[in-house]
C-alpha positions as CSV (number, residue, x, y, z in Angstrom):
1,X,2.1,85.1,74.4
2,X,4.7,87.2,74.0
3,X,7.5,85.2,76.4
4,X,10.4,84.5,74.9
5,X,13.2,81.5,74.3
6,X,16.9,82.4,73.7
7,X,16.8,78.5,71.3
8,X,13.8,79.0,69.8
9,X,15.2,83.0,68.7
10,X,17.9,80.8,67.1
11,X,15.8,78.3,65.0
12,X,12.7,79.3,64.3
13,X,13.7,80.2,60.9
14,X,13.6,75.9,60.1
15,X,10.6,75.7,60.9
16,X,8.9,77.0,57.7
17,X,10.0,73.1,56.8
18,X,7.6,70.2,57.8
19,X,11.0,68.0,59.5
20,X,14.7,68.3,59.8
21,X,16.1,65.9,56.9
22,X,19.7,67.1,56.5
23,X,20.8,63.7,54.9
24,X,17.4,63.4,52.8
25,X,16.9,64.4,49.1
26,X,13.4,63.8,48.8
27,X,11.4,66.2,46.8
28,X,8.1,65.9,48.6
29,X,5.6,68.7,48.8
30,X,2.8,69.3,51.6
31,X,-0.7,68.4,49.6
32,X,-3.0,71.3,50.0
33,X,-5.7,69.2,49.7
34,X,-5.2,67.3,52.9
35,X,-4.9,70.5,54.8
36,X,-7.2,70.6,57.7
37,X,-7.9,74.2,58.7
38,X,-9.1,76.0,62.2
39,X,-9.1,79.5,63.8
40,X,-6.2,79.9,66.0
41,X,-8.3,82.9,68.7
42,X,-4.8,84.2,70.3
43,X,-4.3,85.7,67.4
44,X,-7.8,85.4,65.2
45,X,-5.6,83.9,62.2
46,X,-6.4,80.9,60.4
47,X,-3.8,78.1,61.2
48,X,-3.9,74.2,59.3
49,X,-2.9,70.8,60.7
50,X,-1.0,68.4,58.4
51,X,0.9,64.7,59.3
52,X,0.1,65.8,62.6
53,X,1.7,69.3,62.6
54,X,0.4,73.0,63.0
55,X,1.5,75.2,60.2
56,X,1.5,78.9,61.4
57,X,1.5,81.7,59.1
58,X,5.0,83.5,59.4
59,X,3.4,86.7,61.7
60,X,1.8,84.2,63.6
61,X,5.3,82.6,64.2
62,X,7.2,85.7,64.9
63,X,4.8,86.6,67.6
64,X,4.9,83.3,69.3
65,X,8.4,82.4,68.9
66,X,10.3,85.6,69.3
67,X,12.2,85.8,66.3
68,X,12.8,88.7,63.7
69,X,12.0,88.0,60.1
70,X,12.9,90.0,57.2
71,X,11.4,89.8,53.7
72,X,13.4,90.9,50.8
73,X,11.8,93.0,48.5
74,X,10.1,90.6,46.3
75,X,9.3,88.6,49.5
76,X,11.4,85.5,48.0
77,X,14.5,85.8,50.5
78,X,13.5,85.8,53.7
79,X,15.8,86.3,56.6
80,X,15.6,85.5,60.3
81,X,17.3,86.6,63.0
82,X,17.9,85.1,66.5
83,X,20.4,86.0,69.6
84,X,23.0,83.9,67.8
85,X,21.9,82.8,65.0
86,X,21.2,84.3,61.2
87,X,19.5,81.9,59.0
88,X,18.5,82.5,55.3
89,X,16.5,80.7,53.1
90,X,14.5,80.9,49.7
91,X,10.4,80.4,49.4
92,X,11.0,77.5,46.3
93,X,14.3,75.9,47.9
94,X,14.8,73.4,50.5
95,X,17.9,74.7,51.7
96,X,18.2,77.0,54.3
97,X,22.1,78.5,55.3
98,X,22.0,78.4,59.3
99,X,25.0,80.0,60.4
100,X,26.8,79.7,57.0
101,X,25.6,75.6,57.3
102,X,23.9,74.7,54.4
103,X,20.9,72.0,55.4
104,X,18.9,70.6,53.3
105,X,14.9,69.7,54.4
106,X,12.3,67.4,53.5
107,X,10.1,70.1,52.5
108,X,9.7,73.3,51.0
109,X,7.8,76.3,52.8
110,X,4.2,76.2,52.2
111,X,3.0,79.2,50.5
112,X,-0.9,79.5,49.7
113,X,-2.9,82.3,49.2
114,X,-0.2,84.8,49.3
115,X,0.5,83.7,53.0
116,X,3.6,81.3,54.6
117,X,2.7,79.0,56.8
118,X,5.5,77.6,59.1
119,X,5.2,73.7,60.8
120,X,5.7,73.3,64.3
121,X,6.8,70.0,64.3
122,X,10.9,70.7,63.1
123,X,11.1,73.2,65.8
124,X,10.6,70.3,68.3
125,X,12.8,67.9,66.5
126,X,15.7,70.7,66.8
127,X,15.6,72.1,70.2
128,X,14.6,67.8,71.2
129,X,11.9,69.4,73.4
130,X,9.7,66.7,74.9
131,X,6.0,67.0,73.4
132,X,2.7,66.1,76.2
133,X,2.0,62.6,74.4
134,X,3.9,60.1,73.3
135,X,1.5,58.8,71.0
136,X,1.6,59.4,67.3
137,X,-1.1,61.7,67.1
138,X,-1.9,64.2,69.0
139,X,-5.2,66.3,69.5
140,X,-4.8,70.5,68.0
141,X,-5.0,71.1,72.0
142,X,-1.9,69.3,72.9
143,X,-0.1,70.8,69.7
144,X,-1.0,74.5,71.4
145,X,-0.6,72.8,74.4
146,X,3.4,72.6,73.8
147,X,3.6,75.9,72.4
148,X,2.1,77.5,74.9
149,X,4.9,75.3,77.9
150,X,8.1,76.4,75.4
151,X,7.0,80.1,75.3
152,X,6.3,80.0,78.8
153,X,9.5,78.6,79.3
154,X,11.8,81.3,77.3
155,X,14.7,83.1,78.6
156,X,13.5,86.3,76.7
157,X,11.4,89.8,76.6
158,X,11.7,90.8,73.2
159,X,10.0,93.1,70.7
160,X,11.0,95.0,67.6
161,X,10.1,98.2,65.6
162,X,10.4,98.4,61.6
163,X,13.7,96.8,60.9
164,X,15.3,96.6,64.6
165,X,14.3,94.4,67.6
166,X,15.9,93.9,71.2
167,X,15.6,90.6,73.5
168,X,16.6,91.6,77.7
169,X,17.8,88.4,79.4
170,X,15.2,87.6,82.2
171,X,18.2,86.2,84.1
172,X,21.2,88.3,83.9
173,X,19.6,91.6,82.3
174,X,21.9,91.7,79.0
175,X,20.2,93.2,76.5
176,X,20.6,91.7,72.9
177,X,19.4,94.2,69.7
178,X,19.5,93.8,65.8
179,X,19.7,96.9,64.1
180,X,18.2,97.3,60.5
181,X,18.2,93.5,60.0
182,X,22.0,92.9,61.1
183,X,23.5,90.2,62.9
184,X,22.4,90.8,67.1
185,X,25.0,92.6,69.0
186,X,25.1,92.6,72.5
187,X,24.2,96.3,72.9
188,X,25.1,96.4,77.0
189,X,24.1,95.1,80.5
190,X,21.4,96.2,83.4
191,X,20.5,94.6,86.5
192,X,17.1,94.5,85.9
193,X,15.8,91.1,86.7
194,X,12.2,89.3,85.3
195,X,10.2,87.4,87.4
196,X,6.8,85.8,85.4
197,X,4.8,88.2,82.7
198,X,6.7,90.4,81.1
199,X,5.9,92.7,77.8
200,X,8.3,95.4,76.0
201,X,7.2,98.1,74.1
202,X,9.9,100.4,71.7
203,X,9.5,103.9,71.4
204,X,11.9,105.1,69.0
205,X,12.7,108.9,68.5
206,X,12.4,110.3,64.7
207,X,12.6,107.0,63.5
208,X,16.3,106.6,64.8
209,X,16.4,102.7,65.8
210,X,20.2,103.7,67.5
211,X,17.9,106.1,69.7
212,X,15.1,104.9,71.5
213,X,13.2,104.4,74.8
214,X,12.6,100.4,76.1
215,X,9.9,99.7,78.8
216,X,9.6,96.3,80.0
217,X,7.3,95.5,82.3
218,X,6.8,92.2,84.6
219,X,4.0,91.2,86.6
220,X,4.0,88.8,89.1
221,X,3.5,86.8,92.1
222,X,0.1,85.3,93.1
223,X,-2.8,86.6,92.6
224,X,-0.1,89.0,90.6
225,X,-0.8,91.7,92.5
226,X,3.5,92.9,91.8
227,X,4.2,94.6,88.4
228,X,7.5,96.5,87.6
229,X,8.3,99.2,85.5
230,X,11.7,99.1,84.0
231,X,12.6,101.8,81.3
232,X,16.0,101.7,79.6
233,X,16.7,104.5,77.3
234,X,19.3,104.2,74.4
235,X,21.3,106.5,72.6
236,X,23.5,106.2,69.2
237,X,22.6,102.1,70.4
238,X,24.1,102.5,74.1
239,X,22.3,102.1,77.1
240,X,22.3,105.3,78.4
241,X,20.6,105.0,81.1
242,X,17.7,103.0,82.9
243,X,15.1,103.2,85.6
244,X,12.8,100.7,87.7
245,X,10.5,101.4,90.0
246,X,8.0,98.1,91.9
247,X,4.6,98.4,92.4
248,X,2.1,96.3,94.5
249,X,-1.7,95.9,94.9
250,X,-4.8,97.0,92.6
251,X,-4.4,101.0,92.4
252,X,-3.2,102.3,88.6
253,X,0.6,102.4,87.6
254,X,0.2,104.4,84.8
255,X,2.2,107.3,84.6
256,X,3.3,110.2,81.5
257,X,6.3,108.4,79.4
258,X,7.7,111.9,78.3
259,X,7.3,115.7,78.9
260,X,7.9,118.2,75.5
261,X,11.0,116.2,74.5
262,X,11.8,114.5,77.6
263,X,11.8,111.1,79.2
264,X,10.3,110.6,82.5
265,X,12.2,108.2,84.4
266,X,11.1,106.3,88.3
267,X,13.5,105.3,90.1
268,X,11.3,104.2,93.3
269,X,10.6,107.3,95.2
270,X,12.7,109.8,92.6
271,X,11.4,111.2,89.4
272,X,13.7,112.3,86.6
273,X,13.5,114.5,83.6
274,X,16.3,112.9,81.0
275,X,16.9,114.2,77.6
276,X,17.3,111.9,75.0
277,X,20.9,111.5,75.2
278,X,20.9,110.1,78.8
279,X,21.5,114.0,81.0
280,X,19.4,114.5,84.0
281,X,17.4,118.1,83.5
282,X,15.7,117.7,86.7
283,X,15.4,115.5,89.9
284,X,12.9,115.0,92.2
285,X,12.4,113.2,95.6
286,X,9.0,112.7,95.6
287,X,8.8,111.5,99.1
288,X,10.2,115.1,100.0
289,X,7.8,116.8,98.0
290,X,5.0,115.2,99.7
291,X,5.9,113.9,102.8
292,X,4.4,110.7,102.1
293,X,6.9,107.5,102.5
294,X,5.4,105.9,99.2
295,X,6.3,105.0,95.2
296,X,4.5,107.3,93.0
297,X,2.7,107.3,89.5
298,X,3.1,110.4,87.6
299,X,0.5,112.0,86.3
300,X,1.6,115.8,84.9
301,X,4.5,117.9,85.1
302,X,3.9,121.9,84.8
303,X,7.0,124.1,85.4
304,X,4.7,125.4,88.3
305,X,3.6,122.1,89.9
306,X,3.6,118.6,89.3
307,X,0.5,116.3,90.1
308,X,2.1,112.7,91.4
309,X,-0.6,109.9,93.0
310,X,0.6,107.6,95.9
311,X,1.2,103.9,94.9
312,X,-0.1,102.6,98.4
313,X,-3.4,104.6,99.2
314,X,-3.7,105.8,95.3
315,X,-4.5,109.5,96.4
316,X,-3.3,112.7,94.0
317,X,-1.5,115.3,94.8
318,X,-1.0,118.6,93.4
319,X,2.9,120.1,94.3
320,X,3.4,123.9,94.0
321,X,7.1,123.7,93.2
322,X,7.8,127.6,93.8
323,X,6.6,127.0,97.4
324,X,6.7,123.3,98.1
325,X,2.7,123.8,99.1
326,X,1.3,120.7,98.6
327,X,-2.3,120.0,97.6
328,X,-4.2,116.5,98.8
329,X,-7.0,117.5,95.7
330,X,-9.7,114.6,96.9
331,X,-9.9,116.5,99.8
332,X,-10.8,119.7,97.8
333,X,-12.8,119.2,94.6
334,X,-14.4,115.4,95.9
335,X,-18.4,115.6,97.7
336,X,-17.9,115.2,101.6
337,X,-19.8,112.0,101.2
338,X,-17.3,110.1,98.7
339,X,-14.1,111.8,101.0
340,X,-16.0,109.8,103.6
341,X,-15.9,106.3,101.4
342,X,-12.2,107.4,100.4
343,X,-11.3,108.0,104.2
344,X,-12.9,104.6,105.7
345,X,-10.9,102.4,102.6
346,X,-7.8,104.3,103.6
347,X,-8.2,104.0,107.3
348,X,-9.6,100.8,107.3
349,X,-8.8,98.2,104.4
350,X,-6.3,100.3,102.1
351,X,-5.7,97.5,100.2
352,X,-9.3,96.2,99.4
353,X,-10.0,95.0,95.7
354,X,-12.5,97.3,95.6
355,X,-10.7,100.3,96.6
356,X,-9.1,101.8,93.5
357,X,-7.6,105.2,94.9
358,X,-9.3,108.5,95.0
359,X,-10.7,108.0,91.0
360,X,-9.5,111.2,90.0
361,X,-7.3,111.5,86.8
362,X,-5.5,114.6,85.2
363,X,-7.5,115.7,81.7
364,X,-6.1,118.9,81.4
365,X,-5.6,122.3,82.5
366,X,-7.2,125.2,80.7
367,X,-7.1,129.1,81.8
368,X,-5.3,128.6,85.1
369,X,-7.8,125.4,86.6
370,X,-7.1,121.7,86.0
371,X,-10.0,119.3,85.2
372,X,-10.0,115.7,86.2
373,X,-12.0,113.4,85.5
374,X,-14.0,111.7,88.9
375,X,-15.2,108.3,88.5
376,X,-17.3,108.3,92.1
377,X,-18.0,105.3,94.4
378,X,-21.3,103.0,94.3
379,X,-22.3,105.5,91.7
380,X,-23.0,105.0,87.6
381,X,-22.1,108.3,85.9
382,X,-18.2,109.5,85.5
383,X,-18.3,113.2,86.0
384,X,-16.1,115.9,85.3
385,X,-14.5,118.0,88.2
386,X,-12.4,121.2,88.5
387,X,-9.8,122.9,90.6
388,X,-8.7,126.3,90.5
389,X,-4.7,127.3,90.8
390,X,-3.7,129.5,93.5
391,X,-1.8,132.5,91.3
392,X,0.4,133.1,93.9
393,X,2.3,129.9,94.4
């Protein structure tokens, strides 16, 4: 559920209040004891219904709704922050400061058992976002039901680490961030584009949220058999540089993040080695390593050789870089009879769901010989197999 909503980044602070009463000075409380409470399984959190409304706790609401919330110290003050918005507001008040607008609401948060619990129901009345019924009531599966549509509907990717978080644009590729709970800054602009499912993960470097590594990856299409890999790498809160590579079909995309204290960055067919502050160390065309016209997952780099696997056929390959020798390893450490089953897929159906690549992945190399491990075709057991370097190359 983690899609996000460029309005609902700027409101979702109001919705710790049961409706939007600017003009109302009614002191009315939520009565526990009409709470009606059910496990929400997305996130395996207890959520409650009241007057026809969901009230989420406030991690539950950050998740779903995109939005970055800050407790003060004594967890009274609580701050949210959106692409444009900054709203603060106090646990016992029912004011809340939206953009230096003081509104007042009909209700106070809900605190109980340590825990706030936010309302859906004001988010709706804000943004005016149609709900599935126009009935009164509604069922708890149409109130997920339109949570579920508005996050699928968001214009965001967004995540954050500690006390700093970054929405991309789907659309136009500007990247928003908040460092250490300030107002968003635009911190620059890509061209990467998102199609349908995207996720982004934050790797920050010595706990430095100006310097950082952003993947974002998007997978799409029907049966989603497209996912890209974009990877945008920040420095002293710049984009310093960023990378995407597209793959397609059922073979892995998994590839090493970082080698000693360097980024590895795809670019389609070329491989970089980037320090932290954005320099290329060291380029690579891996479709003149190999000779193979292909995308590549990466799957160790050795100053001696580099083992890369093909995105289309899912084979791996062991590169001598002293000598350029290169190394097709299914063909040298895999029986004759599971070559065989790896040929016929390749030759014949390449693309079959069934096929997943040769099954061999890097473990480790130990006293000059790499082990891999081999999970073989039609057969129960994973095994371990071994090949030896060649000293020479």
């Amino acid at each position: 559920m983690k899609r996000k909503y460029m309005i609902l980044l700027a409101v979702i602070p109001i919705i710790v209040f049961i409706y939007v009463a600017a003009m109302e000075s009614s002191s009315q409380e939520i009565n526990v004891d009409e709470l009606e409470g059910f496990m929400l399984e997305w996130f395996e959190q207890e959520v409650y219904t009241y007057e026809n409304m969901l009230l989420l706790p406030l991690d539950v609401v950050e998740t779903l709704f995109q939005s970055s919330v800050h407790l003060s110290e004594d967890e009274h003050n609580i701050t949210i922050i959106g692409v444009d918005h900054v709203i603060e507001f106090k646990l016992d008040s029912r004011e809340v400061v939206f953009n230096n607008n003081t509104y007042t609401m009909t209700y106070p948060p809900l605190v109980m058992n340590d825990t706030i619990y936010l309302s859906d129901a004001a988010l709706f009345k804000l943004l005016e976002i149609p709900i599935h019924s126009e009935e009164t009531t509604q069922s708890i599966e149409d109130r997920l039901g339109n949570l579920y549509d508005v996050i699928r509907s968001n214009d965001y990717v967004w995540n954050k680490v500690n006390d700093t978080a970054f929405w991309l644009n789907k659309q136009d590729g500007t990247l928003y961030g908040s460092f250490d709970n300030n107002p968003v800054e635009i911190v620059g602009t890509t061209d990467i584009e998102l199609i349908e499912i995207t996720e982004m993960t934050i790797h920050p470097f010595d706990n430095d949220h100006r310097n950082m590594l952003l993947t974002i990856t998007d997978l799409y299409g029907e049966p989603h058999l497209h996912f890209d890999i974009h990877k945008i790498l920040l420095h002293e809160g710049e984009i310093a540089r960023t990378s995407s590579i597209a793959y397609w079909g059922m073979k892995s995309t998994e590839s090493i993040d970082f080698v000693s204290d360097h980024m590895v960055m795809l670019d389609e067919h070329m491989m970089y080695i980037v320090a932290k502050n954005g320099d290329i160390i060291q380029t690579y065309n891996l479709i003149e390593l190999t000779g193979v016209e292909d995308i590549f997952t990466v799957e160790w780099i050795h100053d001696d050789y580099l083992l890369v696997k093909s995105g289309k056929e899912g084979v791996l390959y062991l590169i001598y870089l002293l000598t350029n020798e290169v190394k097709l390893l299914y063909k040298e450490i895999v029986s004759i009879e599971q070559q065989e089953i790896i040929d016929h897929y390749i030759q014949n159906n390449v693309h079959a769901s069934e096929f997943r690549g040769d099954e061999l992945h890097f473990k480790e190399e130990k006293e000059g010989r790499l082990y891999f491990t081999f999970d073989p075709y039609f057969e129960n057991e994973e095994m371990m197999l071994e090949y030896e370097l060649d000293p020479t190359e």
